[in-house]
N, C-alpha and C positions, 0 to 999 in steps of 0.2 A: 399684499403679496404673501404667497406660502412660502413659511419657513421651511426648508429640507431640514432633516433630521440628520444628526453626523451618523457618518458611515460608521458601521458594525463591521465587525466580522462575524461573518454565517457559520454555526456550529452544524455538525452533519453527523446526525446519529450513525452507528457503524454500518446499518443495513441500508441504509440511505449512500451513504458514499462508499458502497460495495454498488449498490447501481449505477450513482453518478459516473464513475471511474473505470467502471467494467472491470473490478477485482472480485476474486471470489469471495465469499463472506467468512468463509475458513480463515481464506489467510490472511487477511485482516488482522483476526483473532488471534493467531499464531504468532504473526509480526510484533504487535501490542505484547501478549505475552514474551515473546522476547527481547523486549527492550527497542525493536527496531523501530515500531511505529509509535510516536510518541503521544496516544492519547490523551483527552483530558476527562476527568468526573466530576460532577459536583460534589464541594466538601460537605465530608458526611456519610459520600454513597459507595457502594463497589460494586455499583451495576453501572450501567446507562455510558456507557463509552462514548466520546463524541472526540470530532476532529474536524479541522481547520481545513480550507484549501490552503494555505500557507504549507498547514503540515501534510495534507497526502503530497502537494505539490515537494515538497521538500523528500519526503520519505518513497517517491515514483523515480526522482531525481538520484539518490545516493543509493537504491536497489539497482539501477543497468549500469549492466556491465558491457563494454565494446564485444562487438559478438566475437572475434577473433578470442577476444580471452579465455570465452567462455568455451570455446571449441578447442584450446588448451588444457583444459580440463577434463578433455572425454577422450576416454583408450578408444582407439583407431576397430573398427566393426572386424572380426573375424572374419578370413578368409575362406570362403567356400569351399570345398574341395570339388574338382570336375568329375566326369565320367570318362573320360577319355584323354 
């Protein structure tokens, strides 16, 4: 009988799970850079960004905002003026 292998968790290079997840590859980067998406590197490197579905799932999670709030946050369109 085959032995299964224990379960891993799958790393996802950035560009990789900018496809997976349909995010753009900017803001990834930007995210990362600011502290919000909590990548990880191998020790030693400060390239090669890699990330968990734990963490995009985590980081897709505490980015939405209820859309209501979010349209609390936007001044009301100006008013047109008519012609008549």
């Amino acid at each position: 009988m085959a032995v299964t292998p224990p379960v891993r968790t799958r790393l996802y290079k950035i560009p990789e799970a900018a496809k997976t997840w349909n995010v753009p590859l900017d803001t990834l980067y930007k995210e990362i850079a600011a502290g919000r998406l909590k990548a990880k590197v191998r020790r030693g490197n400060i390239r090669g960004f890699m990330v968990t579905e734990a963490i995009m799932d985590d980081w897709i999670e505490n980015s939405l905002v209820d859309a209501s709030e979010a349209y609390e946050h936007l001044s009301p369109p100006p008013r047109r003026r008519g012609n008549g």
